[in-house]
N, C-alpha and C positions, 0 to 999 in steps of 0.2 A: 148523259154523255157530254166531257166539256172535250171543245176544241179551241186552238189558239186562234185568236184574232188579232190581226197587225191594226193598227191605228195608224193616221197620218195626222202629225202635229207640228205648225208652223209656229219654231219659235227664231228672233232675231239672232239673227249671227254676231257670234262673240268680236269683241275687236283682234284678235288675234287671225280668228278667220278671217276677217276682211284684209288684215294685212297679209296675209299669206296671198288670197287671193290678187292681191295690190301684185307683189315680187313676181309671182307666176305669170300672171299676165304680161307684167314689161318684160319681162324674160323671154316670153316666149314670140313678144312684138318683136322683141331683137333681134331673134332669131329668125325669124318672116321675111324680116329687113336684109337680115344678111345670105340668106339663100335665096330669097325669090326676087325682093324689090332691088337692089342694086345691082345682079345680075343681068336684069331685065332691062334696066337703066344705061348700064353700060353700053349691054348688048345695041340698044336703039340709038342711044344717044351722043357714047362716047365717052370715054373715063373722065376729061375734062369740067363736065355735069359736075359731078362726086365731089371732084376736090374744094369744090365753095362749100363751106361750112352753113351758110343760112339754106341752104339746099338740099344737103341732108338734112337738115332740121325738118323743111317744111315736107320731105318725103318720110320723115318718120312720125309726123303726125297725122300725115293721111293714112298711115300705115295705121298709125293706132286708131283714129275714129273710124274707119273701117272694121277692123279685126271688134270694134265692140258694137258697131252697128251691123254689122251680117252676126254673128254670132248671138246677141242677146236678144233681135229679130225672130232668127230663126229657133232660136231653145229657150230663151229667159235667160242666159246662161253665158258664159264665156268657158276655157278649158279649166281656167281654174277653178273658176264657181264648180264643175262637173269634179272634180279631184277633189276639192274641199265639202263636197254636198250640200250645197246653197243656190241660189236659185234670188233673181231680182222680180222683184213684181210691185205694184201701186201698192201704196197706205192701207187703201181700200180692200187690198187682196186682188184687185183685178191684173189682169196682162196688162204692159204696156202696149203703146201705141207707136209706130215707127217714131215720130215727132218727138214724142220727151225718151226716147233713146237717145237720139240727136242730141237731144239738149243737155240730155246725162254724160254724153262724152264731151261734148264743148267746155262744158264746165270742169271737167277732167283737167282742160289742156291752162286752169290760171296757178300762175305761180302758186307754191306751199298750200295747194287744195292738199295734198297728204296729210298735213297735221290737222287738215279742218274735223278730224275726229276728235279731238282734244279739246275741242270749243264748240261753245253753246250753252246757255245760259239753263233753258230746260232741260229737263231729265231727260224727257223723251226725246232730246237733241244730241246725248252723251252716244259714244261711240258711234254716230251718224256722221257721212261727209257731208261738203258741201253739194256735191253730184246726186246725194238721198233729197237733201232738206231742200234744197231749191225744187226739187220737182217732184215733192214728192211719192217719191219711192222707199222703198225698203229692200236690204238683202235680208232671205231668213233660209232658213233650213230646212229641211226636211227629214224627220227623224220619225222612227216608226216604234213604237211601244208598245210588246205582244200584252192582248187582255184576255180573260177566258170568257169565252161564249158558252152559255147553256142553250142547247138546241131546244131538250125538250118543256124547257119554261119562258113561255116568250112574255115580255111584263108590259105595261104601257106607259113608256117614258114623255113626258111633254117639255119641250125646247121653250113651250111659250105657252100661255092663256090662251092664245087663237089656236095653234099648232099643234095638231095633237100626232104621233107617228108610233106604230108598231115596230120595235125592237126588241130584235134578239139578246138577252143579257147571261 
C-alpha cells in the first residue's frame, strides 16, 4: 500500500525572491508609516513635527527596524517572507537570536546595501546581501516534495556510520 509523503527541503531563495521580498516589505513600512505612525505623530505632537524632513526620515526608520525586529522575532519571517514562502534563519540552520536581528536591520539602513546582492567575490556570496554575509544568515525556502511511502516494507536507512534509524521507504 503506498501513500504520499510530503518532504520539507531548505533550499536558498532565488534573487528574484528576495527582491520581491525587498518591494513588499518597504511597501508595506510605507504604509505602517502612513496610517499609523504619522497619524499618531500628529495626533501627539503636532503637524509641525512632520514638515522637517530629517524627521520623517528618522521616523521611518524606526518604523522599518521595528516592523523587521517584531516580525522576524516573532516568526523568522516578515509579510513578505510569508507571501513569498521564505523564511530567515543562521548559516547553521538554527533560529536567530533577537541581537543579530538587530544587527540584520542596522545593516539594512547603509547606503546601496540593495545592490550588495551583486557583489562578493565567492560563490556562496552570489545573491547574498550585505544584511546575510555580515551576520550570518540566510533566507531559504520552504518547499515540500510529495515521495511515496511503502508502509508494508520498512528498510534500514543510515545518515551516518554512528547513526543508524528505522525508516519508512
Amino acid at each position: 500500500m503506498e501513500q504520499p509523503l510530503q518532504t520539507s527541503v531548505l533550499q536558498t531563495a532565488t534573487t528574484a525572491r528576495r527582491f520581491m521580498n525587498f518591494v513588499i516589505d518597504t511597501i508595506l513600512c510605507q504604509i505602517v508609516e502612513l496610517i499609523l505612525i504619522y497619524p499618531l505623530v500628529h495626533l501627539i505632537l503636532g503637524n509641525s513635527l512632520l514638515a522637517n524632513f530629517w524627521i520623517r526620515y528618522m521616523f521611518a526608520l524606526l518604523t522599518q527596524f521595528f516592523y523587521y525586529l517584531v516580525f522576524e522575532t516573532a516568526f523568522q519571517r516578515t509579510p513578505a517572507k510569508f507571501i513569498t514562502g521564505t523564511k530567515v534563519m543562521m548559516a547553521d540552520g538554527s533560529k536567530l537570536a533577537i541581537s543579530t536581528i538587530a544587527k540584520r536591520t542596522l545593516v539594512r539602513f547603509i547606503p546601496f546595501e540593495v545592490i550588495s546582492m551583486y557583489t562578493g567575490k565567492a560563490i556562496e556570496n552570489k545573491g547574498t546581501w550585505w544584511h546575510d554575509r555580515w551576520t550570518s544568515t540566510r533566507v531559504v525556502r520552504n518547499t515540500t516534495h510529495p515521495q511515496t511511502q511503502i508502509i508494508d516494507n520498512p528498510q534500514l536507512v543510515t545518515s551516518s556510520p554512528e547513526k543508524k534509524q528505522l525508516v519508512m521507504v
